[in-house]
BAROSE-339127 format. One record per residue (C-alpha): residue number from 1; chain; x negated, y negated, z. Coordinates in steps of 0.25 Angstrom, whole numbers, plus 5000, padded with zeros to 4 digits. Last residue first. Layout:
+-----+-------+------+-------+------+
:  nr : kette : east : north :   up :
+-----+-------+------+-------+------+
: NUM :     A :    X :     Y :    Z :
...
+-----+-------+------+-------+------+
***
This chain:
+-----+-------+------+-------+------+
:  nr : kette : east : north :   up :
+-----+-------+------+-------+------+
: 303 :     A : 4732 :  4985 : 5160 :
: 302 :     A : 4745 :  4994 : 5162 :
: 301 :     A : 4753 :  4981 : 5164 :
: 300 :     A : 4764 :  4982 : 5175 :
: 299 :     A : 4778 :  4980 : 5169 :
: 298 :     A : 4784 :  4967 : 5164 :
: 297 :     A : 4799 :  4968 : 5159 :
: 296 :     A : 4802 :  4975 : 5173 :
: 295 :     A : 4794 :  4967 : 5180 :
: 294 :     A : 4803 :  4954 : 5174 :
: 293 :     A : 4815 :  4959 : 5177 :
: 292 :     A : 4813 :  4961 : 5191 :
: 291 :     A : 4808 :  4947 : 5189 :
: 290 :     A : 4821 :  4942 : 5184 :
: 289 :     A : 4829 :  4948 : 5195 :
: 288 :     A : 4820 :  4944 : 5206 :
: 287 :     A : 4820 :  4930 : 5200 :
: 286 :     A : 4837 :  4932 : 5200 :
: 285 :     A : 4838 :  4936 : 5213 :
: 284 :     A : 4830 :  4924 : 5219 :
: 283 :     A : 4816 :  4925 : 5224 :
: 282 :     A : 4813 :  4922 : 5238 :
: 281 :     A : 4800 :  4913 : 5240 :
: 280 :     A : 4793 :  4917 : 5250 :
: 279 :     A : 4780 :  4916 : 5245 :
: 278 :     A : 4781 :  4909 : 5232 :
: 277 :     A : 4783 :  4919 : 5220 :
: 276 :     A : 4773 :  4924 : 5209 :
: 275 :     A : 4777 :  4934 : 5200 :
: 274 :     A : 4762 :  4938 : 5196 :
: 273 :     A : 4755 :  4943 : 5183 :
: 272 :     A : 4743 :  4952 : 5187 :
: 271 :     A : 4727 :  4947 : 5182 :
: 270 :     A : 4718 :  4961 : 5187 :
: 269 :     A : 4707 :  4959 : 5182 :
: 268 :     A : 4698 :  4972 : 5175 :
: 267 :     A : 4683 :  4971 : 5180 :
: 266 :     A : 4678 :  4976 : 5173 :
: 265 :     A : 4688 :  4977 : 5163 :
: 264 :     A : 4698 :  4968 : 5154 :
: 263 :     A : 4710 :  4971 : 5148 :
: 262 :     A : 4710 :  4971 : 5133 :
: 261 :     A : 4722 :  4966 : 5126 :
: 260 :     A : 4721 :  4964 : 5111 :
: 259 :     A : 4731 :  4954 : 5104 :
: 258 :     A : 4741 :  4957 : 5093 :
: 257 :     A : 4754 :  4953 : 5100 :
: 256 :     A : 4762 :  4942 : 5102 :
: 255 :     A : 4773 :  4943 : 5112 :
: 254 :     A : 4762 :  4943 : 5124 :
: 253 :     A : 4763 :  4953 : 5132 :
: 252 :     A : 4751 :  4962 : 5129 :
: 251 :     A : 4742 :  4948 : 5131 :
: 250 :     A : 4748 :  4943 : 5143 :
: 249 :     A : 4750 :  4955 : 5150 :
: 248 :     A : 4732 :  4957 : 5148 :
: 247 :     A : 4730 :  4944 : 5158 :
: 246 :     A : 4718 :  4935 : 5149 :
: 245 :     A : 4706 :  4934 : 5145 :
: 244 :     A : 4707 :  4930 : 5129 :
: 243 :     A : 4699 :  4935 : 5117 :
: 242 :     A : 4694 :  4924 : 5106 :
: 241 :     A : 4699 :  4913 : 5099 :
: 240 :     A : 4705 :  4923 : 5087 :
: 239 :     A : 4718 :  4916 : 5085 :
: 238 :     A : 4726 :  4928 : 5092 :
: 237 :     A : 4716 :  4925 : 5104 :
: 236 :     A : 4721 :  4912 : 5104 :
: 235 :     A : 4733 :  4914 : 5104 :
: 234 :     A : 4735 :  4922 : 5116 :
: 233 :     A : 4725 :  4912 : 5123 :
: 232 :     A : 4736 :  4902 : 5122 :
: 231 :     A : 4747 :  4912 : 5128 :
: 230 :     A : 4736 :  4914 : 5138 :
: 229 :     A : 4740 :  4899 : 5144 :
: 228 :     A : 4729 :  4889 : 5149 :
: 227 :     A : 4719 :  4892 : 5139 :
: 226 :     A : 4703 :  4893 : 5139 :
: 225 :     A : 4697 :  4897 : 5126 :
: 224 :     A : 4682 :  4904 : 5122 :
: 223 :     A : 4678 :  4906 : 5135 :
: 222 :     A : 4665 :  4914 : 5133 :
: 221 :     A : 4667 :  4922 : 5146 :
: 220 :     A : 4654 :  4926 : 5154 :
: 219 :     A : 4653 :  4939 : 5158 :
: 218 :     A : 4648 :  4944 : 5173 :
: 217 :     A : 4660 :  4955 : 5175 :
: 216 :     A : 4663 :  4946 : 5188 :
: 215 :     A : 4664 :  4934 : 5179 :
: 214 :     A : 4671 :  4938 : 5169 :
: 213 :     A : 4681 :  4941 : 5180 :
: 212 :     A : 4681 :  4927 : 5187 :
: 211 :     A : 4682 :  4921 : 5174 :
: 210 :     A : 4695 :  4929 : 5170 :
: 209 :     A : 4700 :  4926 : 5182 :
: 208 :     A : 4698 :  4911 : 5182 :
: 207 :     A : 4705 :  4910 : 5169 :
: 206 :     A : 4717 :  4918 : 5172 :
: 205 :     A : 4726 :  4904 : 5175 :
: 204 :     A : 4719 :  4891 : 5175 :
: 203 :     A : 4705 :  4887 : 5181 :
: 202 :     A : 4697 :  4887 : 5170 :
: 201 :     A : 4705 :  4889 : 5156 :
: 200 :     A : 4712 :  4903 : 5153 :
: 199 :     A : 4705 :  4912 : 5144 :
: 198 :     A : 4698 :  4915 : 5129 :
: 197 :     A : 4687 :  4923 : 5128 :
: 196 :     A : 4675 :  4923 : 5117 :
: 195 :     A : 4668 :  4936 : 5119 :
: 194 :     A : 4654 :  4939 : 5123 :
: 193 :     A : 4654 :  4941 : 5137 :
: 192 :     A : 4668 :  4948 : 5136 :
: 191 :     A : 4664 :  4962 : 5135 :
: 190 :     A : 4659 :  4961 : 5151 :
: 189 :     A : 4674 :  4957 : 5154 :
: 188 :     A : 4677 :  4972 : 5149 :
: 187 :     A : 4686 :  4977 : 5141 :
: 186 :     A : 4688 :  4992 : 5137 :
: 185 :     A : 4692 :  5001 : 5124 :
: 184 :     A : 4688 :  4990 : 5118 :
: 183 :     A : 4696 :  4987 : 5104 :
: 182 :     A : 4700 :  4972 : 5107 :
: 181 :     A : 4684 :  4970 : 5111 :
: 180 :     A : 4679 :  4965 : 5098 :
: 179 :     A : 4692 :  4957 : 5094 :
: 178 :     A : 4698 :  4960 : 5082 :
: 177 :     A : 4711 :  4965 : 5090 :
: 176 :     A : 4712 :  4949 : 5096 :
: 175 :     A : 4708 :  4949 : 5109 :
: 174 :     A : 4714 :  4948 : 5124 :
: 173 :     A : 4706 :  4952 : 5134 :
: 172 :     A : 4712 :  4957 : 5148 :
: 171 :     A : 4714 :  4951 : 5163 :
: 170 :     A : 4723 :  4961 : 5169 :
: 169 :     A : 4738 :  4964 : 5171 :
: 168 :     A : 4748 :  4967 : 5181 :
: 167 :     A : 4763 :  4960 : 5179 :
: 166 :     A : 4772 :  4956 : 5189 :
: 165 :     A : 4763 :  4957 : 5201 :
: 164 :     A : 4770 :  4950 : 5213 :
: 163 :     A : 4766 :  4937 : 5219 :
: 162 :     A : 4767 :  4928 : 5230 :
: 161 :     A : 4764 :  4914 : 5233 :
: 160 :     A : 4760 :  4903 : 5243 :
: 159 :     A : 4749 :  4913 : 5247 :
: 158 :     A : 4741 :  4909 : 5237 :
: 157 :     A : 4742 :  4911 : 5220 :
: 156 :     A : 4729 :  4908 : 5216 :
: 155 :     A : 4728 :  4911 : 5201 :
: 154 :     A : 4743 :  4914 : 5201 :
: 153 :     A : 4745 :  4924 : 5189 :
: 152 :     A : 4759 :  4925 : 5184 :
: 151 :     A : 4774 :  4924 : 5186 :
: 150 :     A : 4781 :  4913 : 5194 :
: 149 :     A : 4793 :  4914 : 5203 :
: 148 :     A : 4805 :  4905 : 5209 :
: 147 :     A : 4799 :  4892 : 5202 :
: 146 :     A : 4798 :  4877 : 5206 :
: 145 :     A : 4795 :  4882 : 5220 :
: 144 :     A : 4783 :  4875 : 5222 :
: 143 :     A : 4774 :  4888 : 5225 :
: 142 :     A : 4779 :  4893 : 5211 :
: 141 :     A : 4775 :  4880 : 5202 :
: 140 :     A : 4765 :  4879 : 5210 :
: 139 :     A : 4757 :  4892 : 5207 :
: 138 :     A : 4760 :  4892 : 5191 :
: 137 :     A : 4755 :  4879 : 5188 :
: 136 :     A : 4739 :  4883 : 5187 :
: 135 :     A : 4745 :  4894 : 5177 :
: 134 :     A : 4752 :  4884 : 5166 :
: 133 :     A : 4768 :  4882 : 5168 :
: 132 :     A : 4780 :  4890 : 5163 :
: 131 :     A : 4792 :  4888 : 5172 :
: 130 :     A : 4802 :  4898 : 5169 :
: 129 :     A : 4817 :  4895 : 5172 :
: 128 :     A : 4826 :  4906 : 5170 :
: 127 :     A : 4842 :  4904 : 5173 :
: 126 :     A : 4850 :  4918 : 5178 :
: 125 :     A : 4865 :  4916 : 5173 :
: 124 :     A : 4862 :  4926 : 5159 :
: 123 :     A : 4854 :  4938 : 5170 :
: 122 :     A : 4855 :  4950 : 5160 :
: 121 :     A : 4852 :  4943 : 5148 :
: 120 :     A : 4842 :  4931 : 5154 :
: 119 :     A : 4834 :  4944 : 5161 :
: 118 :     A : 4832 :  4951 : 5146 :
: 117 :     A : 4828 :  4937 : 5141 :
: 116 :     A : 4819 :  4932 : 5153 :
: 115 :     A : 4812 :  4946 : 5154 :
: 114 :     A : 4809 :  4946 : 5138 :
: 113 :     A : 4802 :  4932 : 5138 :
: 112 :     A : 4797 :  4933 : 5152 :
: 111 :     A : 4784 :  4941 : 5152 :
: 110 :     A : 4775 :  4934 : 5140 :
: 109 :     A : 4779 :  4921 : 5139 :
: 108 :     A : 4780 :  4918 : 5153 :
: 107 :     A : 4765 :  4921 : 5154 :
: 106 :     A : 4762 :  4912 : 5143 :
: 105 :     A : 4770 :  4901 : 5148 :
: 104 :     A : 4764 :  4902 : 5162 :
: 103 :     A : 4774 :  4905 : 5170 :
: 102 :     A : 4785 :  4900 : 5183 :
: 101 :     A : 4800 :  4908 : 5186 :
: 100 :     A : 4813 :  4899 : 5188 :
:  99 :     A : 4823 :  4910 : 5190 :
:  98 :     A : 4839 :  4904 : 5192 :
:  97 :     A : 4851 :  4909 : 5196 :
:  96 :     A : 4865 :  4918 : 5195 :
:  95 :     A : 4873 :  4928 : 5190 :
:  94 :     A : 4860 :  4936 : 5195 :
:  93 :     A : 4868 :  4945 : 5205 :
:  92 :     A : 4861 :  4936 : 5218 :
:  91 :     A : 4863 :  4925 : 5211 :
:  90 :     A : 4877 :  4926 : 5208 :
:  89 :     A : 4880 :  4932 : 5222 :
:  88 :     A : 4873 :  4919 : 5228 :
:  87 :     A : 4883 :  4909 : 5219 :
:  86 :     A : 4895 :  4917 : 5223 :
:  85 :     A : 4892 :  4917 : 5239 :
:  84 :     A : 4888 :  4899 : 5234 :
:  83 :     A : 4903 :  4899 : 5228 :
:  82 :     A : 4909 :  4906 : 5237 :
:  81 :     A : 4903 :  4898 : 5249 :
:  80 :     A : 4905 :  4885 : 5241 :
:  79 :     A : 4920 :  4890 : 5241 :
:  78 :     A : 4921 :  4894 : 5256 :
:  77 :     A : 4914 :  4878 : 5262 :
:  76 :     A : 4925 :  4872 : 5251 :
:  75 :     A : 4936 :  4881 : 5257 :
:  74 :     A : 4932 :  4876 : 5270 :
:  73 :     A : 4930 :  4861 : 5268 :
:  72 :     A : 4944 :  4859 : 5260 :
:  71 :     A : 4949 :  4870 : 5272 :
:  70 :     A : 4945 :  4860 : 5283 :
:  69 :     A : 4954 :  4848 : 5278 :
:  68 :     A : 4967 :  4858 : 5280 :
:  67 :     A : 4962 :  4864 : 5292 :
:  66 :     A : 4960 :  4851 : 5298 :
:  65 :     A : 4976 :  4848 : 5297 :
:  64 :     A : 4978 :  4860 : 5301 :
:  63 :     A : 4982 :  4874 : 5294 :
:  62 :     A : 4993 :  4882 : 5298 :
:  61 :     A : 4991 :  4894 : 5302 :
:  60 :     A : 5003 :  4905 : 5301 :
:  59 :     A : 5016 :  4913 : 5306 :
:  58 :     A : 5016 :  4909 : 5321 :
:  57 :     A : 5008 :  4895 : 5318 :
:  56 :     A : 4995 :  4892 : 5321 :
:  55 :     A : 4990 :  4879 : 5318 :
:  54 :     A : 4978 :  4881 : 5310 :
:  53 :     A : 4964 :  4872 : 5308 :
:  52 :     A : 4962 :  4867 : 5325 :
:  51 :     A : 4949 :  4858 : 5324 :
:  50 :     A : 4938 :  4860 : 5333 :
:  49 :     A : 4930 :  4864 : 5319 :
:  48 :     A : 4924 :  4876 : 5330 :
:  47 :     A : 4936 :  4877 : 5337 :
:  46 :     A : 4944 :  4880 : 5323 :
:  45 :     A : 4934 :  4888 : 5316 :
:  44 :     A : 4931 :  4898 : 5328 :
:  43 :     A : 4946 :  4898 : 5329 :
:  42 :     A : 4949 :  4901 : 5314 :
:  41 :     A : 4938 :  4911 : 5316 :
:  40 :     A : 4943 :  4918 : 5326 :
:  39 :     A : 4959 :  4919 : 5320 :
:  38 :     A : 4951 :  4924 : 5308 :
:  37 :     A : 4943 :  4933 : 5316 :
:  36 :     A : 4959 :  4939 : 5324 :
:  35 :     A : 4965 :  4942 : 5310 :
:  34 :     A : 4953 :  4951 : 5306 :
:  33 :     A : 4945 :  4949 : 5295 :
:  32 :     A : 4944 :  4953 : 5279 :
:  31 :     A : 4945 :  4938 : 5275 :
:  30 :     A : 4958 :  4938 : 5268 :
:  29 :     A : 4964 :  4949 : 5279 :
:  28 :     A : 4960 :  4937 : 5290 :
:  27 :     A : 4966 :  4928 : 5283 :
:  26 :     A : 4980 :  4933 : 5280 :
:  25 :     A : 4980 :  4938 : 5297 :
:  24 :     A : 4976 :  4923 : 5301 :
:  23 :     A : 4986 :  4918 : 5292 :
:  22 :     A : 4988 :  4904 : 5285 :
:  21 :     A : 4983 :  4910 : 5272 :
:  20 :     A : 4974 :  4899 : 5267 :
:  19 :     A : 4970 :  4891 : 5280 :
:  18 :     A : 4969 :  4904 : 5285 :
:  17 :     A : 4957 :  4909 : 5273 :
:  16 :     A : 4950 :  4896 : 5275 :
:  15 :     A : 4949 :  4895 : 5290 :
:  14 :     A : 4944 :  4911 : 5288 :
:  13 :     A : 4935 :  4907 : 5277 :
:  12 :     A : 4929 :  4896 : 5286 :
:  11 :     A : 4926 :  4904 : 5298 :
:  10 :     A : 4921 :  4914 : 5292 :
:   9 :     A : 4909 :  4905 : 5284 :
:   8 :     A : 4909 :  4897 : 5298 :
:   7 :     A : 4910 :  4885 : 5302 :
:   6 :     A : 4899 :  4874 : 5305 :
:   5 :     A : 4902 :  4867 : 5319 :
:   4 :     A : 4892 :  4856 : 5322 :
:   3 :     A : 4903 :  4846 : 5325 :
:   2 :     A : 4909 :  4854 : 5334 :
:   1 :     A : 4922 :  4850 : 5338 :
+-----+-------+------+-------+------+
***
């Protein structure tokens, strides 16, 4: 006997399907073969086990004494098989599975809310699971695996990961309609020099962007707040706190409206939303179902 012998998938369904019928010819029509492959895989079986499983009679088999305590195994090995076929085919069709997705709270607020409860209707067994975290956490939580995706704006992404444009957009002002430059016909980042501002703080999220850009157009921003989440420098501009630099989507999508967006020129800055993967990670059916329907939710901005 063989002590490293591992049976085969075949070879275990026709063992299982004779031990049942007691027929070669029974079997075979039960597992769409011919007569003489069952015979071939009984034998294969039998001299790899190095047990004998059927004594051969002129009308039928009879199973063995091994037989009888290798079909407990057998059946089992075919059952979990069933079981783990079935599982597969339910995540493949979406019967199935599980998306864990990482955000900024702001972020999440303004793209998922709608997407997660058309997706939850159609797909009732899919479980959501978004991570919310502040920007500076947003890299590891993908690069450690603790999330299949993320969505947003890495600031230095690296090779470790990938991205796909989800949403196109550019650094804009956002006032309140009272504002002196809420009614320009254009932006620029030289119109700032004497305006109260409000951005991200040092170091975290868009910040360094917007002070690179100010920067190249030679202005000088008079920080009026620094915030760690643009759903903070939402309100504050309601509050009459000044304008804020920020991504235009963040603005035009937010559920409350009455804010002024003005996308700002020379130069105009490009700031794109991400899906963001680890290389080589494989997404799951379901991910790639949820973010199909997330594009389709979240067209191009025309900024």
């Amino acid at each position: 006997m063989n002590n490293g012998y591992v049976p085969t998938i075949r070879q275990l369904q026709a063992f299982a399907a004779v031990y049942r019928l007691r027929k070669l010819s029974a079997a075979a029509v039960q597992l769409f073969v011919t007569q003489s492959a069952v015979s071939v895989l009984i034998r294969q079986l039998e001299d790899g086990l190095g047990v004998r499983l059927f004594e051969r009679t002129t009308r039928s088999l009879q199973p063995t004494q091994a037989a009888h305590e290798a079909q407990v195994i057998a059946e089992r090995i075919l059952r979990d098989l069933d079981g783990l076929t079935s599982g597969f085919r339910d995540v493949r069709e979406l019967r199935r599975g599980q998306i864990s997705l990482v955000m900024t709270p702001t972020l999440a607020g303004m793209l998922l809310p709608l997407v997660v409860e058309t997706f939850a209707r159609a797909h009732p067994q899919i479980r959501l699971m978004v991570s919310d975290c502040a920007p500076d956490q947003f890299l590891q939580r993908i690069v450690g695996e603790h999330v299949d995706f993320g969505i947003g704006t890495p600031e230095h992404a690296g090779d470790e990961v990938q991205q796909q444009t989800l949403v196109r957009d550019h650094l804009a002002l956002v006032c309140l309609p009272s504002h002196p430059l809420a009614r320009r016909r254009k932006v620029r980042w030289s119109d700032l020099r004497d305006q109260e501002v409000i951005t991200g703080r040092p170091g975290y999220g868009v910040r360094q962007l917007v002070d690179l850009s100010a920067a190249g157009a030679g202005v000088e921003l008079r920080v009026a707040g620094e915030v760690s989440f643009q759903s903070t420098a939402l309100w504050m501009v309601r509050s009459g706190l000044g304008a804020a630099i920020m991504p235009s989507a963040y603005a035009r999508q937010s559920p409350e409206g009455g804010l002024v967006t003005q996308v700002l020129h020379e130069p105009k800055v490009p700031r794109d939303i991400y899906i963001v993967t680890k290389r080589g990670r494989n997404l799951s059916p379901a991910c790639e179902a949820f973010l199909a329907a997330l594009r389709a939710a979240n067209p191009p901005l025309q900024a």
